[in-house]
C-alpha positions, -999 to +999 in steps of 0.1 A: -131+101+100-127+066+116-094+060+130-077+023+112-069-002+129-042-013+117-020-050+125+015-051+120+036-084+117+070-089+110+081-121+103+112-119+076+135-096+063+152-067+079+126-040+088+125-015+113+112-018+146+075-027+149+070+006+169+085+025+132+062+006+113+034+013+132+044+045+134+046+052+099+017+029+088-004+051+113+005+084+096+009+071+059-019+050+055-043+077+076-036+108+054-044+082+025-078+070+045-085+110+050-078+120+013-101+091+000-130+102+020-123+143+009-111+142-024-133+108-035-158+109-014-150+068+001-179+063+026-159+044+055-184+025+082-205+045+108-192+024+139-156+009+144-122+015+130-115-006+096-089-030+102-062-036+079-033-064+082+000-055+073+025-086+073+062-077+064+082-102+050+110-113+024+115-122-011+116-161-004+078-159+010+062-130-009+075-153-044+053-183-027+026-162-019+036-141-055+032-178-072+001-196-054-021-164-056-013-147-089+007-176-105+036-158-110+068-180-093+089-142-085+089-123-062+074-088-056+072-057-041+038-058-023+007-075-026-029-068-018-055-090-007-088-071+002-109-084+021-137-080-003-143-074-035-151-035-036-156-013-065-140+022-064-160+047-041-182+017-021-185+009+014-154-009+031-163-037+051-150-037+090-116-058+079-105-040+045-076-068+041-041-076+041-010-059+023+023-074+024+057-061+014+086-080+005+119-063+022+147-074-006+129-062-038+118-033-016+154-024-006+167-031-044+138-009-062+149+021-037+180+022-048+175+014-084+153+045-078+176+067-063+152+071-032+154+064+005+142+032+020+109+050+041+099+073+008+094+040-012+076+021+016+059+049+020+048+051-021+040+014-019+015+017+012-001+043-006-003+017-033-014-015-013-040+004+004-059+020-030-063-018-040-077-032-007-104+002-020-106-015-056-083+009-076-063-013-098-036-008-127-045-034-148-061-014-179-050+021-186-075+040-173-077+025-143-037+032-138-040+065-145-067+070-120-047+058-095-015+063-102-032+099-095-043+093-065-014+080-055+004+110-068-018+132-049-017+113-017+020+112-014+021+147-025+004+156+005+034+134+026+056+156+010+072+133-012+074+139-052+054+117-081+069+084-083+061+079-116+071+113-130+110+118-121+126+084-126+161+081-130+174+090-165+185+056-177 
């Protein structure tokens, strides 16, 4: 498999140290890389490690980006730029794209969900990445695809199904 290469920047919010996100972006987002190209067979380039860009920021500049790029003025959790346009199972390119996570609503949604700060980055990594591979949620089929993947992926992390033990409410 190629190794990603993957760019971290932090520029708002209060995240761990770069050295824990890279870390933890290295682990996560490589068992996700690996189970794409067993379980669905993603063909990743011959030569050179795909590069992804990971920017870690806050609610204030996620709801800008949130507003110019999918006109909705709120903020988010993450979002997902690929690089490309890609259609599930197709050649990445050498730059697969950005993801960027918005520390506030990611802190809130933790503990609305009763889990620990890393085990929802984590899920939402997992999530970020699948799009910059064109799995998207938009029409039911498609979510259940990858909420399945993304059930299976994180399942291999050792975390539990994000979507199938929510809080009672």
């Amino acid at each position: 498999m190629s190794e990603l290469d993957i760019q971290i920047s932090v520029e708002e919010g209060a995240w761990p140290s770069e050295d824990r996100l890279h870390e933890m972006s290295g682990r996560v987002l490589g068992a996700a890389a690996a189970f794409l190209q067993r379980h669905e067979k993603q063909p990743f380039p011959e030569t050179g490690a795909p590069e992804v860009s990971l920017v870690f920021t806050n609610d204030a500049e996620i709801r800008g980006i949130n507003a110019e790029w999918r006109n909705q003025d709120k903020p988010t959790n993450v979002l997902s730029f690929p690089a490309f346009p890609l259609a599930p199972g197709k050649m990445p390119g050498p730059m697969l794209g950005d993801i960027i996570f918005a520390e506030e609503t990611l802190t809130r949604e933790a503990g609305e969900l009763g889990k620990s700060f890393d085990d929802h980055l984590t899920h939402l990594m997992v999530h970020g990445f699948l799009h910059l591979f064109g799995y998207d949620h938009m029409e039911e089929d498609e979510a259940e695809k990858m909420e399945g993947l993304e059930t299976r992926i994180l399942a291999e992390l050792g975390l539990s199904d994000p979507y199938g033990d929510s809080p009672e409410e």
